[in-house]
N, C-alpha and C positions, 0 to 999 in steps of 0.2 A: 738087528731088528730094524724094518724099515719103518722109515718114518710117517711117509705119507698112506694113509688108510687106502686098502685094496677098493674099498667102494669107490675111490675117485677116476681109478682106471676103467669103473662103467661108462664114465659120463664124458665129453669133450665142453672147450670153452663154445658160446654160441660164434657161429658164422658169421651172423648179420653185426654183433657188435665188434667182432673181430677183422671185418671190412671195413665198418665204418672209424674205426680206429685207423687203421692202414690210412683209408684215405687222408684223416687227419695231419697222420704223419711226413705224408706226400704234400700234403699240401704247407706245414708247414716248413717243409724243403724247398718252397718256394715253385712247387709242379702245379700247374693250371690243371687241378683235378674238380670236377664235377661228383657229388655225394647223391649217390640216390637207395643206399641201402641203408639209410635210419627210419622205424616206421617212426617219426616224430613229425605232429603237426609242425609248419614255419608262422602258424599265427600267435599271437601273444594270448596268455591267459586274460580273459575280460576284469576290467576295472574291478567290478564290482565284486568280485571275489578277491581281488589281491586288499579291497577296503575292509573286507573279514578277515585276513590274515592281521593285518598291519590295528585293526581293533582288538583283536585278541592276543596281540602282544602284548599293547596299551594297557590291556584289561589285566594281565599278569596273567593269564590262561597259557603257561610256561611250566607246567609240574606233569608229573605222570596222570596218563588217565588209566583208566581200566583198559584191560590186557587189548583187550577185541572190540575196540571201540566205545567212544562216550557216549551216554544215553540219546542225546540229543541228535547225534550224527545217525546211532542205530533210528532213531522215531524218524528223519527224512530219509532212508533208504525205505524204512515200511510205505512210507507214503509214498513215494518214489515206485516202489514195484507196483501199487494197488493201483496210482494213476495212469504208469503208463504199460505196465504190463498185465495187469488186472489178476494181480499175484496176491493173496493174503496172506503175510508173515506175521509174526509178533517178535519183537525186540530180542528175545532170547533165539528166535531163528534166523538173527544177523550178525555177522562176522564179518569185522573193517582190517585189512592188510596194510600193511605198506608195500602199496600196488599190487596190483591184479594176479601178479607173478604169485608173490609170496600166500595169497589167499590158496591158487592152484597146489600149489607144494605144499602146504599143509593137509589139503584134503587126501593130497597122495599119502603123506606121512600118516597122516593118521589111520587109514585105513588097508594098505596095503599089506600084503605076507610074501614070501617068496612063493612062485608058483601064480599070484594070482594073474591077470591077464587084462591088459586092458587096451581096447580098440579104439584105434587113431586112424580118420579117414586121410589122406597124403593126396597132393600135399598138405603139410601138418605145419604151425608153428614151431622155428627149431626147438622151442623148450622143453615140451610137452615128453616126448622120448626121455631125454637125459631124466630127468624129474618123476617118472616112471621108475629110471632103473638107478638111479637114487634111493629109491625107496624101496629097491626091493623087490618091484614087479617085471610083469614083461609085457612090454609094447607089441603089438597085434597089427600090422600096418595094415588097409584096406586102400589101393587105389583108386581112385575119384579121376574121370577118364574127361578131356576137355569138352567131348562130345557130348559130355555130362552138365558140362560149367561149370566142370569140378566137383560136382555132390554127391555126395555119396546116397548111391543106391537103396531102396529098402532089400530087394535079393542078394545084392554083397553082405550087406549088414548081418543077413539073415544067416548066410553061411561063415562069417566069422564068428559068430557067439558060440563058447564051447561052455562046459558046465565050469570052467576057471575063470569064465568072462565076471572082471565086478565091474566095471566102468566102461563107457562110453562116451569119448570127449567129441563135442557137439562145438564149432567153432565160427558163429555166423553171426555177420560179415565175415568172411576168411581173412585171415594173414593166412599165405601168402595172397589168394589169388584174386580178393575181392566176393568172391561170390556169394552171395545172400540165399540163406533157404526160403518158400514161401509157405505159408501156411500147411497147404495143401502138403508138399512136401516133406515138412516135417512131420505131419498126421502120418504119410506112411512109414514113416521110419519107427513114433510111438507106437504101430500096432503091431508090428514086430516085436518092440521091447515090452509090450505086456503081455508076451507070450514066454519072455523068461525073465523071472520076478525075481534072480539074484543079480541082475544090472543094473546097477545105480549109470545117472546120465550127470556128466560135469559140462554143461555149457560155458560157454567163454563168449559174450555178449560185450565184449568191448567195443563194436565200432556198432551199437545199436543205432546211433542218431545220425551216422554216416551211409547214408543210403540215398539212390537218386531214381528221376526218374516214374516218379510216382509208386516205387516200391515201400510195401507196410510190412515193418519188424516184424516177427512175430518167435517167441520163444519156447521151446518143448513143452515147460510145464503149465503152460497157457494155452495151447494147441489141443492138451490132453492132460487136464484135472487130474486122472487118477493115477498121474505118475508125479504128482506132486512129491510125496514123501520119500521118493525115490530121486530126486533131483537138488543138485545144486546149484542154483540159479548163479553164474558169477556177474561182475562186473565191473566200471571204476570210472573214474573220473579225467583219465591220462589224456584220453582222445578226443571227446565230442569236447572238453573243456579247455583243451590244450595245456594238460595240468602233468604233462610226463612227470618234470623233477616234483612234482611234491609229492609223491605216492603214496595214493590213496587210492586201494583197490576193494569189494566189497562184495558180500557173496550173500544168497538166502537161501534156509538148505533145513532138513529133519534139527530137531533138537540136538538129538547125541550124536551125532555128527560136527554140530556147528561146536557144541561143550567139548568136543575131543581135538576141532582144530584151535581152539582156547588154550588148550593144553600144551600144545605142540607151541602153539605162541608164547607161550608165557616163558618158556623153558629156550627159546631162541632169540627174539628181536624185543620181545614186551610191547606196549602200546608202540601202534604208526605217532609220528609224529602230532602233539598237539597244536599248533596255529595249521598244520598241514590238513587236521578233522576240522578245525571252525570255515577252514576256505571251505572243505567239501560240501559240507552245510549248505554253505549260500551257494555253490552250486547247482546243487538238486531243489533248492527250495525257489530260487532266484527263477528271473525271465529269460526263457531260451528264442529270444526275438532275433539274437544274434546266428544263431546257428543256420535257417534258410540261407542267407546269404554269406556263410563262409562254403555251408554244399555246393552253392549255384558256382564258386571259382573252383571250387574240388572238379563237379562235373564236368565244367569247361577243360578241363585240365586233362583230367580222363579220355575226354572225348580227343584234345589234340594227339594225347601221347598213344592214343590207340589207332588213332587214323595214322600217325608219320609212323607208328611201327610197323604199321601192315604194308607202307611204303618202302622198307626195307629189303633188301634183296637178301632171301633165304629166312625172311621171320614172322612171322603170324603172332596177332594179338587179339583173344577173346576182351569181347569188352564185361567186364563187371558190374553188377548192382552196388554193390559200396564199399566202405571203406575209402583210402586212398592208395591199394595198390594194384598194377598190372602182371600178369603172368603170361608174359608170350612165349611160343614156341621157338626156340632157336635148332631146330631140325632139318631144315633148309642150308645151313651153312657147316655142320656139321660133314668132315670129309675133306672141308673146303682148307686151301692153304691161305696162311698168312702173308703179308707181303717178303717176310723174311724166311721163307719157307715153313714155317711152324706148321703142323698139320691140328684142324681144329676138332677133337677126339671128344671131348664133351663139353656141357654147357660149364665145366669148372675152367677149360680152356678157353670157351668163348668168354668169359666175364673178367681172367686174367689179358686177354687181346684187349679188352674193353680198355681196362683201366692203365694197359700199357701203351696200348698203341693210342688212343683219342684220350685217357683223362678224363672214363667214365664209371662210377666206380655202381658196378648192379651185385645181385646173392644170384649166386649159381643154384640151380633148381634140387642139385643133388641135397644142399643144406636143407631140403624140404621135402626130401623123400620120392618126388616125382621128376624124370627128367625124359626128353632134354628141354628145361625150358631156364628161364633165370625171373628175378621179381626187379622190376622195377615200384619206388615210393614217389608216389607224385605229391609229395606233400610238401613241394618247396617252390619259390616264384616261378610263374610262368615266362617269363623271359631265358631262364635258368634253365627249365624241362626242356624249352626251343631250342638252347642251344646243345644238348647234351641229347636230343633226337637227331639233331643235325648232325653231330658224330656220329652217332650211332650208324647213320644212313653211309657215312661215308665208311665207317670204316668195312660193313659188309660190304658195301661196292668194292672195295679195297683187294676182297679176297678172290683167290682164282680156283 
């Protein structure tokens, strides 16, 4: 009898953390490697949140809380959605993760059958797939073409929905590729889905306060009221707050919905972390005076690494409304030889040239469903992204 359960042979480990591991590893071999595949901010979590962790230690706020978040944490996420998303939930229609992740894998878990079907525009966050057929369903890829900016169409959309369609994952700002939906745009994708009323919509609104440019968020069930009870509003604290390790992710969504991902929680991880809910608190409740000016280095940053990529010979790079990553084309060098003869066959080849030959370490586009391109995360010093463009530039010069 084997040991390891047949479901595990659906799913693989992720790309991006299995890179950025690598490079660790490389580097600490003592290899001059450059990390550009962790989507983790390099700023610190702000003061005045780590002064709500380190009081509710003090305070002994150290014991279990309720499964799916303390009241107090759920009452600033209601307020939270209403002021900035002009969303009205009540405390029973929120559900707190340990991070953003485990919120998404619950609503799969609780909702999925074998058979059922659910549509991922690609490129896709590598999790979303595995997480899918974890649970049992089947991932539906739709490509999202750059001449698009990546977004997915309302007439693609339109022709993937079959009567097995339950879900539609909605991922803006994009991992990978940056791109923001706008208003207008999501309105045509909602009048599509309320023409077929067994599609629940799982947004994944993590990089909302990462946006440049003068672009305004805007989320599906806020675009379009009457898909309200049909949507799961997600979102978290990891990004705009630079809050990765303490995970705290947070969703608003129908009642028995949110009671069934309760369920699935209670019987796996139990409450997120408590001083990890009192930081989130002051989070959301707290002044986000700091965030203009950590965008305004994000944008700068964007703006270099998009300009020295399109300086590279054989690479194009669309520039994105937020987040902090790039998705350039590596189609241009693709064909091309390495200096050591190697022939460069896809963008998995080009990103192993990368981190062998210059000490650059990017996710190959295939980990995302759309190729040939690769992602670069500019979420690290800009002296750093300079010099790791700088390779980059040499090493396509490099090829013949």
């Amino acid at each position: 009898m084997a040991l390891i359960s047949a479901a595990l042979g659906r799913i693989k480990p992720s790309p991006t953390i299995a890179i950025t591991n690598l490079a660790r590893e490389l580097q600490a071999k003592g290899r001059d490697v450059i990390g550009l595949a962790a989507g983790e901010p390099d700023f610190d979590t702000p003061d005045y949140i780590k002064a709500a962790a380190i009081d509710a230690i003090n305070q002994g706020q150290t014991k279990y809380t309720a499964v799916d978040g303390t009241p107090r944490l759920k009452k600033a996420i209601v307020a939270k959605f209403s002021r900035e998303n002009g969303l009205a939930y009540a405390p029973e229609q929120i559900t707190v993760g340990t991070g953003g992740k485990q919120v998404l894998y619950n609503a799969f878990m609780a909702t999925l059958n074998p058979g059922d079907e659910v549509v991922i525009p690609a490129p896709y966050w590598v999790s979303y797939p595995d997480m899918v057929l974890l649970a049992g369903g089947t991932p539906v890829f739709v490509p999202c073409l750059e001449q698009h900016g990546f977004k997915l169409q309302a007439g693609d959309l339109d022709r993937a929905i079959t009567p097995k369609t339950k879900w539609l994952v909605l991922n803006s700002p994009s991992n990978p590729t940056g791109s923001a939906y706008t208003a207008a745009e999501l309105k045509a994708l909602t009048e599509v889905l309320l023409k077929h009323p067994q599609v629940y919509v799982m947004t994944d609104d993590m990089y909302e306060h990462l946006v440049y440019d003068g672009f305004t968020f805007a989320t599906p069930a806020q675009v379009e009221p009457r898909l309200m009870e049909r949507t799961l509003t997600c979102n978290g604290v990891s990004k705009a707050f630079a809050m990765t390790g303490w995970r705290i992710g947070y969703a608003g969504g129908p009642k028995d919905l949110i009671k069934a991902m309760g369920t699935i929680q209670s019987q796996s991880t139990s409450n997120p972390s408590s001083i990890s809910q009192a930081a989130a608190v002051a989070a959301l409740e707290g002044d986000l005076s700091f965030l203009p000016e950590r965008n305004e280095v994000y944008r700068q940053r964007r703006d270099m690494v998009v300009a020295r990529l399109n300086e590279a010979q054989g690479l194009s790079c669309h520039k994105p409304e937020g987040a902090f990553y790039v998705y350039p084309s590596c189609q241009g060098v693709i064909g091309r030889k390495t200096p050591d003869g190697q022939v460069i066959g896809s963008s998995e080849d080009f990103a192993r040239y990368l981190l062998e030959g210059v000490g650059v370490a990017v996710v190959h586009g295939s980990a995302f469903g759309l190729d040939p391109f690769f992602r670069i995360s500019y979420a690290t010093a800009t002296d750093v992204l300079e010099d790791a463009c700088a390779r980059i530039q040499k090493a396509c010069a490099a090829l013949s």
